[in-house]
N, C-alpha and C positions, 0 to 999 in steps of 0.2 A: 504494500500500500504506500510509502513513504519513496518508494524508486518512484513509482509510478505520480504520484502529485509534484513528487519534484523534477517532474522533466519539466524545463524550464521554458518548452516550444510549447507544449499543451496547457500547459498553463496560462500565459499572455496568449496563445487561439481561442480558449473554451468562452473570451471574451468577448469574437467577434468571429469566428469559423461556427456559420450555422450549418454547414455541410458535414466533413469531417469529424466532426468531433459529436455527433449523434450517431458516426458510424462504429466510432470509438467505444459510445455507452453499451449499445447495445450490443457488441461484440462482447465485449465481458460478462453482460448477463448470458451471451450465449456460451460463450467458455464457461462461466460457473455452471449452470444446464449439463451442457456437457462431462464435466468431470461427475459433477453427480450423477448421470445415467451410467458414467464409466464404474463407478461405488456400488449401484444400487443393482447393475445391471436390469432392471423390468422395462415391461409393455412399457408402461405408464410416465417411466423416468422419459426413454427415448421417445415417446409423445410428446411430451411437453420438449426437450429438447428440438426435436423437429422443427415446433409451430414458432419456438425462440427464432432458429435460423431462416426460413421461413421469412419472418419481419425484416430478419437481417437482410435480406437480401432486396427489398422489397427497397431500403435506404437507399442503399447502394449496392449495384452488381457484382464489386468484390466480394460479396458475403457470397459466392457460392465455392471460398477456398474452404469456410469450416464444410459447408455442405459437401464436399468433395473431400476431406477430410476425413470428416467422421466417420463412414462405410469403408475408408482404405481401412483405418485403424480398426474397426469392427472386422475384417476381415484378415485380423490376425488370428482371430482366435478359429476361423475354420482352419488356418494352417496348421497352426500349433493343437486342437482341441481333438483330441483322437476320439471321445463320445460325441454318438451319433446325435445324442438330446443337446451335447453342448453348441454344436452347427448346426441342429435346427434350431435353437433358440436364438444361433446369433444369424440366424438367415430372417427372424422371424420380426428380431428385434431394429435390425439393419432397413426392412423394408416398410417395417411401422414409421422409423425415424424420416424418411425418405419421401413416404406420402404425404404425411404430418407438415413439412417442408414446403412442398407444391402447395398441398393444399392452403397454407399461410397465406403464401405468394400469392396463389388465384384471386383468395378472400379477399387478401386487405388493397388489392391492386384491380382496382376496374377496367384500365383500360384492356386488363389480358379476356375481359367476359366476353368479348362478341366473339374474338376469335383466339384461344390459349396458346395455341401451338404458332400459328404465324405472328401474332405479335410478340410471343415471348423470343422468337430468332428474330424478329426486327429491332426488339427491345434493346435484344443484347449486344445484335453490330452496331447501333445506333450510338446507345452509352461505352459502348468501348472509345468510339475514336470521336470524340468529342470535337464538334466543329468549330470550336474558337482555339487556334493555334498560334503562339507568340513567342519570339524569344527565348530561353531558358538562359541566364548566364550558369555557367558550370566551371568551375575551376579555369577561370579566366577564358573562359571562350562562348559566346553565343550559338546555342543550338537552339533547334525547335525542338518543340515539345511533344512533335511525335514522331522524333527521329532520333530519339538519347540512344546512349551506348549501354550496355549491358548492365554495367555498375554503376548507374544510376542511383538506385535505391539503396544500396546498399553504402556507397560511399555515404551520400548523404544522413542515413543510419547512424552510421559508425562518427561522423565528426561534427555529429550535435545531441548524440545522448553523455550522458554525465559519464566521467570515467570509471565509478563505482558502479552501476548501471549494467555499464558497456563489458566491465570487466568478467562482471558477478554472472554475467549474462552469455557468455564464451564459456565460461566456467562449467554453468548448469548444461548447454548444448552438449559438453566435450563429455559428463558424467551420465548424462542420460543415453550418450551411443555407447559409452562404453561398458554401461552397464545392460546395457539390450546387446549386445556382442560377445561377453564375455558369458551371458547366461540369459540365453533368449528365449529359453522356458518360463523364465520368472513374468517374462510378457504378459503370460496369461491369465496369470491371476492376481497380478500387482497394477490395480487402476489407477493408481500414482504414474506408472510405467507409462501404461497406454498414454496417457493423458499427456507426459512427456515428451515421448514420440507425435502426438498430433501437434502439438505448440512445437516442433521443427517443423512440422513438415506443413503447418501454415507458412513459417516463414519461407521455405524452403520453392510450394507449390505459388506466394506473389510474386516471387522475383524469377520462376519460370513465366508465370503467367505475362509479364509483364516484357520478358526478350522477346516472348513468341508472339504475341497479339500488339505489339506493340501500340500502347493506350496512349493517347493525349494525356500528358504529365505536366505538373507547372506548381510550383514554389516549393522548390523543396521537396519531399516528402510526406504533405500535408494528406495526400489523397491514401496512401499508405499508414496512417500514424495507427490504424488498427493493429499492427504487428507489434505496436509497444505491447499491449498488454502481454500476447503470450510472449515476450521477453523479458517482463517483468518476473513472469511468473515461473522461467527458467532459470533466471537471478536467484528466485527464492530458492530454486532445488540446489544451483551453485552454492550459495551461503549453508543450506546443511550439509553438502558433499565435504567441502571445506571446512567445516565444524565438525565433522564428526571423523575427518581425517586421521586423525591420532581420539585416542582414549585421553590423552592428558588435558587436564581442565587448563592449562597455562595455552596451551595451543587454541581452543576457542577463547579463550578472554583475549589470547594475540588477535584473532581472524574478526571475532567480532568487534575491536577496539578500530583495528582497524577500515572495515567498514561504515564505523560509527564517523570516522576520523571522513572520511569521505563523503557522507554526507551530511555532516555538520559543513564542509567547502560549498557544496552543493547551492546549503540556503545561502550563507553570506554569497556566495556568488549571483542568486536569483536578488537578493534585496539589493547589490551595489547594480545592478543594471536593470532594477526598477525603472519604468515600467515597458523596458524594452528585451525581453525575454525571449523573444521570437528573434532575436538576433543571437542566440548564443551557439558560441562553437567552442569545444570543449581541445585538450592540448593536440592534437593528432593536426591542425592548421597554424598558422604561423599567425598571431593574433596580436603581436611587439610591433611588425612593422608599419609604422603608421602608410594608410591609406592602402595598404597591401589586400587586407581581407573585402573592402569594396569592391576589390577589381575581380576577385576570383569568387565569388559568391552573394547575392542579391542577400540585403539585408531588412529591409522592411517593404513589407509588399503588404499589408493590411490599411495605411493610413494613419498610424499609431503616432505619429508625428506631427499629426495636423493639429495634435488638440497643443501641444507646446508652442506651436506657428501661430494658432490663434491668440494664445493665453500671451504670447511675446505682445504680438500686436494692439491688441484692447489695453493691454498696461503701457506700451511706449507711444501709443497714440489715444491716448485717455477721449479724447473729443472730437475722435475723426469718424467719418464714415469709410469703412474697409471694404473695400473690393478686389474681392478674391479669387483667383482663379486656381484651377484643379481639380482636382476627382472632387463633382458634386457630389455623391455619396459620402466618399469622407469625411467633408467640408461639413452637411448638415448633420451628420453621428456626430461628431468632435465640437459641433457646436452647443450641442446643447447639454454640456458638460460647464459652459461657461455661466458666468450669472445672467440675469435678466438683460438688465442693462448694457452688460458688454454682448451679449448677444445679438443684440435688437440694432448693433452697427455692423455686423456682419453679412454682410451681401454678397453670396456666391453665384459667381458669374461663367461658374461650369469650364467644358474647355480641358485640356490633357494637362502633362505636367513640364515641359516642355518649356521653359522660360524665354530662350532665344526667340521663340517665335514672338512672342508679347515683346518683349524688347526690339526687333527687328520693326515690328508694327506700330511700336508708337514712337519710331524715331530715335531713341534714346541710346546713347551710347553704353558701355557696359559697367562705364564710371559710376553713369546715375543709380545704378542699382548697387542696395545695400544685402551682403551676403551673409545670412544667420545657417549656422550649423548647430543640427542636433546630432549630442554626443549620443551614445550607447557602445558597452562591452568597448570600452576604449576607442571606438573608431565613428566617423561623421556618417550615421544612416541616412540622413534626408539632408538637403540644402534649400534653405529658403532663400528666396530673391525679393528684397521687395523695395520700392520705390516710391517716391510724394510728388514726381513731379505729373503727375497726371491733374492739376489743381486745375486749370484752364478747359482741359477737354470736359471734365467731367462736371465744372461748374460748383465744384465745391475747394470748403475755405482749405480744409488737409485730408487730401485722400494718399491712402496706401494702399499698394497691391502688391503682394505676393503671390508666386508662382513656382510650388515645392516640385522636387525629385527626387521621387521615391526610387526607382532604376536608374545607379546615375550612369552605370555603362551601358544600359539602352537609351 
């Protein structure tokens, strides 16, 4: 529980990611589902697990990696299960989980009633390759986003979860093969086991999913941040592997002190880059040299900027009317975080983020515009532009207009 609220991207999203991070929720109550059908083994468990994933999927079309998932793993035990009642029960139980699933999907999704079978293959080419495609910067280089390289997700993975996290989490993968290899009978009746083996082989079957169908991808790993939890929850198996490594009580007060040691860094690190958390990259990037980490990785793409853009402006121009340009959505979320008063002079005037263009258009040299940088994790995520000498055009006594950039290498 504490890996998982301290990742420091899900936390600064859960603020403003209406997409994602309801894919997130619900994927853990489908993992907890899961483990408990894995415990209980009955009809009734894998039912109710079913109609979880089911929903899951219904959010987002990734949810059919647990659905693909669970019947691999259930289909351990016809390997391994030399009674005839123990393969029919796990045939019987596999194909309850399985309808239970569809049938979710049908219920809570109308558009599949007219027709189930062609809109559910329109559904799913349609939501794979998403028709808004943009930029990606990636370790200093612009790609599109539905033409990344292989290690995509997983780089990205690996150099924004916490190194505690990231560690704990190698750890439990590396204990759970090697204890399914070493004694692959223990499979079948150790649902800790099974449970194990599916939380890899989620992670294992996105990032095939994602070479081969190659999906319109964009910020990071935001569309992916489902695979935190079951790596959360492989951390946890890591930390008892590593605790229970020796018998000696000094060897876990070592393993868990230092754990503790690591995220206790964790939160100081999330509080000194309040409230910019969606920019964190943990040591595996080079984070010293200034202005370096902008060039090789986009750092705010939410808008999370605007509200200091705004809050700068209302207090250095107490009695102006401000006219704003940029992302109108951010502009009116971040506005109304301000007071009445300073709110009520803010007039957004829509338009990209793109400064030069505004500059180029009202004549003004690069002089007349005044540059505000907002910090985060030691380095300038956004740069405000903004300027007064708009007094004449606009007819008023002090106007200011700023023009942020959020991509500044796009």
């Amino acid at each position: 529980m504490l890996l998982f609220l301290l990742q420091p991207r899900l936390y600064a999203e859960s603020f403003v990611n209406t997409k994602d991070l309801p894919l997130v929720a619900m994927f853990m109550v489908a993992l907890f589902l899961t483990h408990r059908a894995f415990r209980k083994d009955t009809v009734g468990a894998f039912l109710l697990c079913g109609l979880a994933v089911g929903i899951l999927i219904n959010i987002r079309i990734l949810g059919v990696v647990l659905f693909a998932a669970v019947p691999a793993v259930r289909a351990l035990d016809l390997l391994f299960d030399t009674g005839e009642g123990g393969r029919k029960h796990a045939l019987i139980t596999g194909g309850v989980f399985a309808l239970a699933a569809m049938f979710a999907l049908y219920a809570t999704l109308p558009y599949l009633w007219a027709n189930p079978i062609e809109r559910s293959v329109e559904m799913f080419a349609t939501l794979a390759h998403h028709q808004t495609v943009f930029p990606q910067l990636f370790q200093g280089e612009l790609i599109m986003g539905n033409n990344l390289p292989p290690h995509y997700i997983p780089t990205w993975i690996a150099i924004t979860t916490p190194p505690v996290a990231l560690l704990l989490g190698v750890a439990g993968i590396i204990a759970v093969i090697r204890r399914g290899w070493t004694r692959p009978r223990d499979i079948l009746g150790h649902a800790d086991l099974k449970f194990g083996f599916l939380l890899i082989g989620c992670l294992i079957m996105t990032f095939i999913a994602v070479v081969v169908v190659t999906p319109t991808m964009y910020n990071g790993w935001r569309q992916t941040y489902f695979l935190y939890a079951p790596f959360c929850a492989l951390a946890a198996f890591g930390l008892h592997c590593l605790a229970s490594v020796s018998g000696r009580t000094v060897v876990r007060a070592g393993v868990y002190t230092l754990v503790g040691a690591g995220i206790f860094l964790v939160v100081l690190q999330m509080v000194r880059i309040h409230p910019y958390q969606q920019a964190y990259f943990n040591f595996l990037v080079d984070r010293e040299t200034p202005g370096l980490l902008g060039d090789q990785y986009p750092l705010e793409y939410w808008g999370t900027a605007y509200l200091d853009g705004l809050r700068w402006l209302t207090e250095t121009y107490p009695d102006s009317l401000i006219y704003v340009w940029g992302n109108k959505g951010y502009i009116h979320r971040n506005r109304a975080f301000l007071p009445e008063s300073a709110r009520q002079r803010i007039v957004s005037k829509g338009g990209d983020n793109n400064w030069h263009k505004y500059r180029n258009r009202a004549f003004l040299p690069e002089s007349a515009w005044q540059r505000i940088a907002i910090k985060g994790e030691g380095e300038t995520i956004a740069d405000f532009y903004v300027t007064n000498h708009f007094n004449n055009d606009f007819n008023r006594r002090k106007v200011a207009v700023f023009a942020p950039i959020v991509h500044r290498r796009v």
